[in-house]
C-alpha positions as CSV (number, residue, x, y, z in Angstrom):
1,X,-11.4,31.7,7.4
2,X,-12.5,32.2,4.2
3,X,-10.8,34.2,1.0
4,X,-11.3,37.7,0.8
5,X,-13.2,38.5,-2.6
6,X,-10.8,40.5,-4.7
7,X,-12.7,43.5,-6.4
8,X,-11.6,45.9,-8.5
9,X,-13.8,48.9,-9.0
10,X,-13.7,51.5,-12.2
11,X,-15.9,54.8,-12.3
12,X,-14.9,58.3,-14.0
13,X,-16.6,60.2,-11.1
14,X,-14.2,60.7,-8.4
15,X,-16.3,61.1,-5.4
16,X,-18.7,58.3,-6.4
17,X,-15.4,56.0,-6.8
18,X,-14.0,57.2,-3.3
19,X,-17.1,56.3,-1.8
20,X,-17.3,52.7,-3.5
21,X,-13.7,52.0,-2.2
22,X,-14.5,53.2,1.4
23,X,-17.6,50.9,1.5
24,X,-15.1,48.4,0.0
25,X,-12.8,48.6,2.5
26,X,-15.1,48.5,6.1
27,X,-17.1,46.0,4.5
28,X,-15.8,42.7,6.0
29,X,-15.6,39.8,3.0
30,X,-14.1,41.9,0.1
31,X,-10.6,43.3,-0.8
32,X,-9.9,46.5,-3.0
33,X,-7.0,45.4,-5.7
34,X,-7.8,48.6,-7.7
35,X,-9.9,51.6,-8.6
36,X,-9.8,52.6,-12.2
37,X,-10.9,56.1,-13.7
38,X,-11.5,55.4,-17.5
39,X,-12.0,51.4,-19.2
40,X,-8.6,51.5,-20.7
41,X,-6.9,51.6,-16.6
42,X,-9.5,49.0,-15.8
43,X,-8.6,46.5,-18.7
44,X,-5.0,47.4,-17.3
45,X,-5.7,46.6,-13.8
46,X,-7.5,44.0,-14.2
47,X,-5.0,42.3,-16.3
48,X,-2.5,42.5,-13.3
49,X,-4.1,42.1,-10.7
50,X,-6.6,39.4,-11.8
51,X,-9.8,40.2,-9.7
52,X,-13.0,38.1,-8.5
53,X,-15.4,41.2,-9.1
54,X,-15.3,44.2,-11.3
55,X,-17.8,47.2,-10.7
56,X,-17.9,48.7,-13.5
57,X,-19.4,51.8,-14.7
58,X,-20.3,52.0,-18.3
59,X,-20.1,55.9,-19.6
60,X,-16.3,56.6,-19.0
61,X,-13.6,58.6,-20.8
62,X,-11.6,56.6,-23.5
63,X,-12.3,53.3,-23.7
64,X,-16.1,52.9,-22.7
65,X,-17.6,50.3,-20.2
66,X,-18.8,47.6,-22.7
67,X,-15.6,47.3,-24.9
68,X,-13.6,47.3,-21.4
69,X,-15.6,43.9,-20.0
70,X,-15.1,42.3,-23.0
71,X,-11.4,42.7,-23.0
72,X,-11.4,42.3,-19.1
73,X,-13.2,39.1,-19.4
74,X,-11.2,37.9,-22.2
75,X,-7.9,38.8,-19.8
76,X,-9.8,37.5,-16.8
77,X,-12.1,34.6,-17.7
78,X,-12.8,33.7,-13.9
79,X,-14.0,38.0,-13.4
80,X,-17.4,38.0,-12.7
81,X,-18.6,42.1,-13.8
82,X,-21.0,43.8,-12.2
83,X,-22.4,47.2,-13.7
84,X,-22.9,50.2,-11.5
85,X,-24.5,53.4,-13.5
86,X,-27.0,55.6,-14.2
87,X,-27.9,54.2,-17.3
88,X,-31.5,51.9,-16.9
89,X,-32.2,52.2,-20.9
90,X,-32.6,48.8,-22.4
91,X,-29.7,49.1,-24.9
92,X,-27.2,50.1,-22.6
93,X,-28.4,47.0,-20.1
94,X,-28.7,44.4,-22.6
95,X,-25.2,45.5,-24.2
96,X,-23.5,44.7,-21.1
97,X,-25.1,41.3,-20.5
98,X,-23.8,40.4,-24.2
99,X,-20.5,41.8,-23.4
100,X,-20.8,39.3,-20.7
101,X,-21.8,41.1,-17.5
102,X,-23.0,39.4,-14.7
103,X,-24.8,42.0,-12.8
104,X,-26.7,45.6,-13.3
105,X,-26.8,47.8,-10.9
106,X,-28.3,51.3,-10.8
107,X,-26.1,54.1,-8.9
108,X,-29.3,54.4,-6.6
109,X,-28.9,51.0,-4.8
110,X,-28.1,51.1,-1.3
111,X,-24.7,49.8,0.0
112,X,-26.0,46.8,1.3
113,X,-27.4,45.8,-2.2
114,X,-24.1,46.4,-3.6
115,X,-22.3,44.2,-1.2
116,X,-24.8,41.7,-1.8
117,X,-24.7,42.1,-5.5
118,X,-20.8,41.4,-4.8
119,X,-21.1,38.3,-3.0
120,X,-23.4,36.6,-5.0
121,X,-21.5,37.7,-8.6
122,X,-18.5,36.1,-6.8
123,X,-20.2,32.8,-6.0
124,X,-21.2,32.4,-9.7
125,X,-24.6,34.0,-9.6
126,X,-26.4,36.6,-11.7
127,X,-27.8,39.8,-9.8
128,X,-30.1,42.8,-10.8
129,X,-31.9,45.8,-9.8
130,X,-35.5,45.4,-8.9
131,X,-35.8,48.0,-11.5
132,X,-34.1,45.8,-14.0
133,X,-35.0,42.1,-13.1
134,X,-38.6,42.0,-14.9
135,X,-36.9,43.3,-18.1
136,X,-33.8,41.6,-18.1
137,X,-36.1,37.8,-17.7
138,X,-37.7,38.7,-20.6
139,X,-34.9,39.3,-22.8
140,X,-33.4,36.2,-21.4
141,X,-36.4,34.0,-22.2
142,X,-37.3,35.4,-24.9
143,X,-33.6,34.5,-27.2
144,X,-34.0,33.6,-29.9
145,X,-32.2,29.9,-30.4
146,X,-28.8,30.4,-30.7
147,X,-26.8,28.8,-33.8
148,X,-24.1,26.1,-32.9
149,X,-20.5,28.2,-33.4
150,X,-17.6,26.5,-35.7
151,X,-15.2,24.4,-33.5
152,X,-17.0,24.5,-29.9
153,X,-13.6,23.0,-29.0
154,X,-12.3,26.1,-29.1
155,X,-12.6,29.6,-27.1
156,X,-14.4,32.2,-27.8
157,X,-10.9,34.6,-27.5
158,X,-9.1,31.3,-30.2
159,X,-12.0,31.7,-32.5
160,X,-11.6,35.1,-33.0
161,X,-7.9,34.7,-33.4
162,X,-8.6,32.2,-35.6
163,X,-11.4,34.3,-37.5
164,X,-8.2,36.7,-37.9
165,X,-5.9,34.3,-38.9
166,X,-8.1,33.1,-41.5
167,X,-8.2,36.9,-43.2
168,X,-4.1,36.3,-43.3
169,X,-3.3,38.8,-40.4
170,X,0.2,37.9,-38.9
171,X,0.9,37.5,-35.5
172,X,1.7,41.3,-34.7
173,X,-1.3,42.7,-36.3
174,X,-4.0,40.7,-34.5
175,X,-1.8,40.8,-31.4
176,X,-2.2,44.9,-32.3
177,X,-6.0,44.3,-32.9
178,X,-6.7,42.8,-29.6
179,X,-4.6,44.8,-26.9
180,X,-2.4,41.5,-26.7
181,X,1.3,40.4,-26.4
182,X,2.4,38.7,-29.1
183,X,3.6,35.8,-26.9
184,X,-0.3,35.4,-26.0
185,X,-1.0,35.3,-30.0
186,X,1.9,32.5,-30.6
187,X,-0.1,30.2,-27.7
188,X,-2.9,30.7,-29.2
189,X,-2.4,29.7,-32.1
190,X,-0.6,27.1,-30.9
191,X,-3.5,25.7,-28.7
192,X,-5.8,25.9,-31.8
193,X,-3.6,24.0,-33.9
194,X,-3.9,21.2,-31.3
195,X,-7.2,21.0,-30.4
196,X,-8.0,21.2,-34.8
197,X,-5.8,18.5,-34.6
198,X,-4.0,21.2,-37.5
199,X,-0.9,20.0,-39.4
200,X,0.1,23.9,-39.9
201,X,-1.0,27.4,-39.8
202,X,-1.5,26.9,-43.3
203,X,-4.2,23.9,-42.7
204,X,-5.9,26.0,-39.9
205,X,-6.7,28.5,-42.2
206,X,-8.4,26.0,-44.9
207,X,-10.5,24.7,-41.7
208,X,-11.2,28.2,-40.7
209,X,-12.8,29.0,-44.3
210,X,-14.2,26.0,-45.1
211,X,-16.5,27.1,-41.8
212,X,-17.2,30.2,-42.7
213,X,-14.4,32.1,-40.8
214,X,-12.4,35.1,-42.2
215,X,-14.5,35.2,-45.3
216,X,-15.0,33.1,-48.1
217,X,-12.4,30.8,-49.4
218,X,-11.4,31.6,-53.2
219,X,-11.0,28.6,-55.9
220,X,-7.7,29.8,-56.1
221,X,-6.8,28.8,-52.3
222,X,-8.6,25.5,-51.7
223,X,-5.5,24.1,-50.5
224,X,-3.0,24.1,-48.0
225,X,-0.3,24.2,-50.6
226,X,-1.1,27.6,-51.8
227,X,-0.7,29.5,-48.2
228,X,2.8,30.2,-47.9
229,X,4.2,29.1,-44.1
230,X,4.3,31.5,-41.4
231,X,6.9,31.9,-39.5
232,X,6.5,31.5,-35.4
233,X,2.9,30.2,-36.1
């Protein structure tokens, strides 16, 4: 038999979300970890109970839809997010596919086009709206070529700590910053250290500059020497 998909659903409108988690429930395949009612409970939720799926509306109290998929994919790598609004206008779809969803639904599909979108976000695909699909392709093909980032080695969530460390921030403040523990910061940095093949934090930062991250480098710090040591990395 095969494993439930584990979805976690977030929506500010109570009936709406009652009705997704009833369809989630009879619908054989899928398993509600969670219902959230604002982005800040779905970061939350998703951070404990590591979901498959996230349906995720965009226009919620507190912390709105697109900031909340990119922390819940930065908490959740293996999430695949699935939008479910009202919202068809091109800057709120195109700002969730840069945040990193992998679907866009409108609050008009049917139920079976949700559980399909589901699925198929689940087995690694990408899913739209018919109303969506025709724009969506043209964005998609019509990128502009993307520039190489510094140290591809690295993750997207260890560049931007290292972005921060480069701009001096100690551990608690970028662990502040990013919603993190400061356990999570200290094996991060740890992990970039390694894979820069980094003496110190203190080198690691002269790397970071000299590519361009945390600002420019002044004359006056173009060596390790002159970055005092931090303690706990």
């Amino acid at each position: 038999m095969s494993r439930l998909i584990r979805v976690l659903i977030a929506d500010d409108h109570p009936v709406f979300l009652d009705g997704l988690a009833a369809l989630l429930r009879a619908g054989p395949g899928t398993e509600l970890v969670g219902a959230a009612v604002d982005g800040g409970d779905a970061v939350e939720l998703a951070r404990t109970t590591q979901p498959d799926v996230v349906v995720m509306d965009l226009r919620m109290p507190g912390l709105n839809g697109i900031e909340a998929i990119r922390r819940i994919l930065a908490e959740c790598p293996q999430a695949a997010v699935i939008v479910l609004t009202m919202f068809d206008d091109d800057d709120s779809v195109f700002a969730a596919l840069r945040a990193g969803a992998r679907g866009y639904l409108l609050k008009g599909a049917d139920q079976e086009a949700i559980r399909r979108a589901i699925q198929a976000a689940a087995a690694g695909e990408a899913i739209f709206g018919p109303e969506l699909a025709v724009r969506v392709l043209g964005f998609m093909t019509n990128l502009p070529e993307r520039i190489a980032p510094p140290f591809p080695e690295l993750t997207g969530r260890e560049r931007e700590i290292l972005g921060l460390v480069a701009r001096g921030q100690p551990n608690a403040a970028i662990a502040a910053r990013l919603f993190l523990s400061e356990k999570t910061i200290r094996n991060n940095v740890s992990n970039i250290l390694v894979k820069l093949q980094a003496a110190d934090r203190a080198q690691a930062i002269v790397l970071a500059r000299e590519a361009g991250l945390g600002g420019q480098l002044s004359p006056a710090r173009t060596s390790g020497r002159n970055f005092p040591p931090h303690p706990g990395q």
